[in-house]
C-alpha positions as CSV (number, residue, x, y, z in Angstrom):
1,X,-4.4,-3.3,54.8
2,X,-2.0,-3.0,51.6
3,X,1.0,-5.2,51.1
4,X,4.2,-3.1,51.3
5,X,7.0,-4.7,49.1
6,X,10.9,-4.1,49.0
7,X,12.0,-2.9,45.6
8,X,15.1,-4.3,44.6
9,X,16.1,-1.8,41.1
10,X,18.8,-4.6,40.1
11,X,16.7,-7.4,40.2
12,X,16.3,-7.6,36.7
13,X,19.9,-7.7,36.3
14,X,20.2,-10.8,38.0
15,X,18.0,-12.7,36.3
16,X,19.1,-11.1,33.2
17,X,19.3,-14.1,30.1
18,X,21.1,-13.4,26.9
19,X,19.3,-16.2,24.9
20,X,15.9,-15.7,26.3
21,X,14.3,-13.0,23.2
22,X,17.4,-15.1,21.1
23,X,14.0,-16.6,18.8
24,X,12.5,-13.6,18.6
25,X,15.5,-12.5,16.8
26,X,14.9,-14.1,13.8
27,X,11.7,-14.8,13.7
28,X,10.0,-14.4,10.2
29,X,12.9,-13.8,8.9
30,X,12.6,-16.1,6.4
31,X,9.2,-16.2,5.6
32,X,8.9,-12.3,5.0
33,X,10.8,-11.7,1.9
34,X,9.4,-14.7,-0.3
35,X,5.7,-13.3,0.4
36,X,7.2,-9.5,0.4
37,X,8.3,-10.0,-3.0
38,X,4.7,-11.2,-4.1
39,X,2.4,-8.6,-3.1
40,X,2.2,-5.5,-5.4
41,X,2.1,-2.7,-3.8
42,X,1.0,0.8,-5.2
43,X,3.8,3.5,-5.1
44,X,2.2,6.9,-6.3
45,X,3.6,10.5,-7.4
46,X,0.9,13.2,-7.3
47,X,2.0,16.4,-9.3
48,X,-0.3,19.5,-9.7
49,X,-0.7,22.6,-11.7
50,X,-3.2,25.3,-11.9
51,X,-5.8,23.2,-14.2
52,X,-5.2,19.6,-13.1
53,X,-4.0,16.8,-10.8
54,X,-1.9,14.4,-12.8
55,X,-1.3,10.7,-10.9
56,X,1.3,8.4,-11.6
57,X,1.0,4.7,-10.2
58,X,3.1,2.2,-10.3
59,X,1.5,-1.3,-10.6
60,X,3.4,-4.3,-12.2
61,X,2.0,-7.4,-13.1
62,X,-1.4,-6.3,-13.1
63,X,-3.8,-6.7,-16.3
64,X,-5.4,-2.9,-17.2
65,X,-8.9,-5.0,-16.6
66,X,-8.4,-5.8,-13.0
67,X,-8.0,-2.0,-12.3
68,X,-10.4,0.1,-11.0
69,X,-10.5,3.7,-10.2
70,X,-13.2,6.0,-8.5
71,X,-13.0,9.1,-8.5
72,X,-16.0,10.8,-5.6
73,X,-15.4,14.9,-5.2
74,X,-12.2,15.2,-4.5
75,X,-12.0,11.3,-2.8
76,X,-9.8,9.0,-5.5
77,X,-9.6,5.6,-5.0
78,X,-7.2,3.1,-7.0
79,X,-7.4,-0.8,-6.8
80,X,-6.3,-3.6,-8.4
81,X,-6.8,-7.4,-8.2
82,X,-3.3,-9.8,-8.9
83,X,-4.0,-13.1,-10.0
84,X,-0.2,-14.5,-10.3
85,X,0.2,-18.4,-11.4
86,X,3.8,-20.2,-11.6
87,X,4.1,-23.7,-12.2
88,X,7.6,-25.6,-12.5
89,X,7.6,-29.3,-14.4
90,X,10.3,-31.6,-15.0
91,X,9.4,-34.3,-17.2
92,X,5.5,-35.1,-16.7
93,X,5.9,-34.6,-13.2
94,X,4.9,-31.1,-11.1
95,X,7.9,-30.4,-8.9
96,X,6.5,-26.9,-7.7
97,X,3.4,-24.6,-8.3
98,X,2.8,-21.7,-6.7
99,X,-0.8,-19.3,-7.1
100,X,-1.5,-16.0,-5.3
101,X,-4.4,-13.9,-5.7
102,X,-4.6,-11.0,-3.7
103,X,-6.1,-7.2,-4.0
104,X,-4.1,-3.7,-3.3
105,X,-5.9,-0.9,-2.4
106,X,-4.8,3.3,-2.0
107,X,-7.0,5.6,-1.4
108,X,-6.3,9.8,-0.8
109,X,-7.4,13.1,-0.9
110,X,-6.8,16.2,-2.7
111,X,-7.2,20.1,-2.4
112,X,-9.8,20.8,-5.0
113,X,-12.7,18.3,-6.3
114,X,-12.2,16.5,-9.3
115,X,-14.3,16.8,-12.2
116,X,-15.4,13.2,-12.8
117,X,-16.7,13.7,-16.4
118,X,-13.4,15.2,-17.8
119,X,-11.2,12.5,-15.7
120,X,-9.1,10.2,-17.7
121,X,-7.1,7.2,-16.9
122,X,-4.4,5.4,-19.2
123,X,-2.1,2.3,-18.0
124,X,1.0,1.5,-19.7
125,X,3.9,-0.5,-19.0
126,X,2.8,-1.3,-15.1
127,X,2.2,2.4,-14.9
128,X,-1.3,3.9,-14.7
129,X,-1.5,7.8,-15.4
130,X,-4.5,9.6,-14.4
131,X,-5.0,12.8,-15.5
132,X,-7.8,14.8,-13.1
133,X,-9.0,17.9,-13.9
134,X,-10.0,20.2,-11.5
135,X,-13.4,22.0,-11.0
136,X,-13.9,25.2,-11.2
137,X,-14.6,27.7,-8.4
138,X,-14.2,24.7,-5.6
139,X,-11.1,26.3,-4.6
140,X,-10.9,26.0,-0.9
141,X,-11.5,29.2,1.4
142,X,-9.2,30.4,3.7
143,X,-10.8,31.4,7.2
144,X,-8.8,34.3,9.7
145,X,-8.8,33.3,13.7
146,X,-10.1,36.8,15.3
């Protein structure tokens, strides 16, 4: 036997609360931009021309030897590990310290493979510029629908 129930459409409205999703409201709101403002991320422009790919990544406050790029057909892969220290003293005594150590990763594909061997990478200023050649005659094919 199934239960048959009456449905009442303005019920919600009757128990509707103002102040129930009031927390919710604000929730993180604090906490989010102090530990926004930390994190690195990696903001990227990709141009192209006829011979090569040319990256330009944006990474601040990251030394050149904790980056790392791979580069696997026409796979590239950038990351980077941020090691960020602040201490505040008055005096002799410690009033604040504050570490964070933390690893940003971007990863994305392109048209045509990459030749590896002719690849180059240069970081300057919180900006890493990598300069990927393409190889030849792995242009991609272009198949009709019959």
């Amino acid at each position: 036997m199934a239960n048959i129930t009456r449905y009442d459409p303005f019920s919600d409205i009757a128990r509707f609360d103002p102040f129930r999703n009031f927390d919710d409201l604000f929730k993180g709101f604090l906490v989010r931009p102090v530990l926004r403002e930390m994190e690195p991320d990696i903001r990227m422009d990709v141009s192209e021309d006829d011979k090569a790919y040319t990256v330009r990544a944006e990474i601040p406050g990251v030394k050149k030897e904790d980056i790392k790029v791979a580069v696997e057909g026409n796979q590239v892969s950038i990351s980077a590990e941020l090691k960020k220290e602040t201490e505040e003293k008055e005096g002799k005594k410690v009033v604040r310290s504050e570490r964070y150590y933390g690893k940003v990763y971007r990863s994305f594909s392109l048209d045509h493979e990459v030749d590896q061997n002719a690849a180059k990478a240069k970081y300057t200023d919180g900006v890493l510029e990598l300069t990927l050649p393409k190889k030849p005659g792995t242009a991609g094919k272009e198949i009709s629908v019959s």
